[in-house]
Structures are given as structure tokens and as C-alpha cells.
C-alpha positions as CSV (number, residue, x, y, z in Angstrom):
1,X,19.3,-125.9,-7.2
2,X,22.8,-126.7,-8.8
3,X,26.0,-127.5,-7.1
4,X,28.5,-124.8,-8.4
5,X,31.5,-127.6,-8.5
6,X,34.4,-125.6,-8.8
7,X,36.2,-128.3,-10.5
8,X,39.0,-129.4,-7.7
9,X,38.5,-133.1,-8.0
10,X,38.7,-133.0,-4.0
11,X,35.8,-135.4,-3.4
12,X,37.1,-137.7,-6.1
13,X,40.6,-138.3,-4.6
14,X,38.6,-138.9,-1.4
15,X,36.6,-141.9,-3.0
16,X,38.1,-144.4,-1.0
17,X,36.9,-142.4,2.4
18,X,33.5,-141.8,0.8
19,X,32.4,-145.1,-0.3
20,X,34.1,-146.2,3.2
21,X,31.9,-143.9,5.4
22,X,28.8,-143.4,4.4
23,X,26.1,-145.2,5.4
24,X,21.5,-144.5,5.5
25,X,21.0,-144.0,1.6
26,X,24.4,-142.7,0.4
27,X,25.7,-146.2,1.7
28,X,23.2,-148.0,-0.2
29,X,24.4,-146.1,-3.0
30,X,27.9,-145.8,-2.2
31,X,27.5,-150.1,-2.0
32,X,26.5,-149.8,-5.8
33,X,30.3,-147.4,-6.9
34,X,30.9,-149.6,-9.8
35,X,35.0,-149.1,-9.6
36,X,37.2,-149.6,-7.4
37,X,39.2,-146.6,-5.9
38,X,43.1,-146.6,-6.6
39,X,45.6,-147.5,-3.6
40,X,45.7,-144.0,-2.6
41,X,41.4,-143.9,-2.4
42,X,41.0,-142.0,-5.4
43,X,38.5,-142.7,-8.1
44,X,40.2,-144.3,-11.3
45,X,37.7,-142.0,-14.2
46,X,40.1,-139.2,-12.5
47,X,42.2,-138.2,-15.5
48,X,43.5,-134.7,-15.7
49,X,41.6,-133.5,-12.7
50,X,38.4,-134.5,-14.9
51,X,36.2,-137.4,-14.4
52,X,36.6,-139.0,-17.5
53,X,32.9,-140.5,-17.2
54,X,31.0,-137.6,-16.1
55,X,27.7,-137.5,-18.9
56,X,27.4,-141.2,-17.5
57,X,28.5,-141.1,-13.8
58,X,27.2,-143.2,-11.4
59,X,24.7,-141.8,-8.9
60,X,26.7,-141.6,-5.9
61,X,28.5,-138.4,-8.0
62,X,25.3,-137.1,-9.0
63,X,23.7,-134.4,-6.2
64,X,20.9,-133.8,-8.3
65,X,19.6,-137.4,-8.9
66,X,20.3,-138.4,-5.7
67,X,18.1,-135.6,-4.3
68,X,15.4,-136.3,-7.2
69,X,15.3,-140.3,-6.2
70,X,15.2,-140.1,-3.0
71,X,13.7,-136.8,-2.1
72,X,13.7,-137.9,2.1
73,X,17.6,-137.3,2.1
74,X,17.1,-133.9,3.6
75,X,13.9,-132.1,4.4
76,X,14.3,-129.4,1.7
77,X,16.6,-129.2,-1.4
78,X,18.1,-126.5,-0.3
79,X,19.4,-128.7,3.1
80,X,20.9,-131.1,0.4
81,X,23.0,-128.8,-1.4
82,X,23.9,-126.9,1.9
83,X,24.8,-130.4,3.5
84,X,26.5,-130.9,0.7
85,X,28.5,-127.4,0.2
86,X,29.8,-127.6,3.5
87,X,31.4,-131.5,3.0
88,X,32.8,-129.6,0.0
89,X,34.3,-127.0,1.6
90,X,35.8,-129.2,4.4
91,X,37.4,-131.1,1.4
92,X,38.9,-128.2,0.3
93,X,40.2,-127.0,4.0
94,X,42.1,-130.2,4.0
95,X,43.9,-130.2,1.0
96,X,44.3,-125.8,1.7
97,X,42.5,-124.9,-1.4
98,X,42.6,-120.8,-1.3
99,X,39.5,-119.7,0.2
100,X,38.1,-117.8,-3.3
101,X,37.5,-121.2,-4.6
102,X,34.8,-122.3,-1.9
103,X,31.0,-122.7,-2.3
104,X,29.1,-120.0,-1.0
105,X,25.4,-120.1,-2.4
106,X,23.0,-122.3,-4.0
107,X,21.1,-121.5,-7.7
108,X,19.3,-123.4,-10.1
109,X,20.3,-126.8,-11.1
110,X,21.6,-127.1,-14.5
């Protein structure tokens, strides 16, 4: 499966909340972040709506990997990305991104 990011950088401006409420295996992971989000809980490799680390990001923004280590996350892969695409979208809601840029469907991992 791959997560069609659409590229909005929602999640990353959310790091602060992220790393702040998670907790099972994504706090375990979310306890290893190796920065520090910025006063207004965004992730400081944001540059230019980019993550400015992404061929060496840390796990917690990897779907994939985190699925592929620990496979007991959700039942299926498909529950992951679903779980996944609807956090997502609920980013997106909040900061009223229009509707055609949501995720709908899952396909093949890149």
C-alpha cells in the first residue's frame, strides 16, 4: 500500500500535538522524534512546505516502516493506511483544505 500524501505539510505543523498524544507504539516512537518542534508545534526540517530531511526521516514520518516493524499496529495494512487516511483528512478539515485534495483510496507502496 502507499500513502498518497498530497503534500500539505498538515501533520508536520501538527508535530508538537503528535509527539504530545500518542501513546501504545507510536509513543514509543514518537519518544524517539530526534528534534524538537518550533514554539508553534511544527517540525523544524519544514522548509518550503517540504521536509527538508525526507530520504532520511525519522520513523515516526514513515507509514510504511512503521507498518513493516511492527506489523501488530493494525490487523491488516490496509487498517493502517485507512487509520491513517482518515487522521489525514481530519488535518486537513481543520486547517479547511478544499475537499479535492483529500485521501480517498489506498494503492501500492512506493
Amino acid at each position: 500500500m502507499r500513502f498518497n500524501c498530497t503534500g500539505c505539510g498538515e501533520c508536520c505543523r501538527r508535530l508538537g500535538g503528535i509527539l504530545g498524544n500518542s501513546d501504545g507504539i507510536i509513543g514509543a516512537i514518537a519518544s524517539e522524534f530526534p528534534y524538537k518542534p518550533e514554539k508553534d508545534g511544527s517540525c523544524p526540517m519544514l522548509k518550503d512546505n517540504r521536509c527538508s530531511v525526507y530520504k532520511n526521516r525519522p520513523l515516526l514520518c514513515d507509514f510504511k516502516k512503521i507498518f513493516e516493524q511492527h506489523p501488530r499496529i493494525a490487523r491488516t495494512e490496509l487498517l493502517w493506511y485507512m487509520r491513517n487516511m482518515l487522521i489525514c483528512n481530519h488535518f486537513m478539515d481543520q486547517a479547511n483544505i478544499p475537499q479535492e485534495f483529500r485521501l480517498k483510496e489506498p494503492c501500492a507502496w512506493d
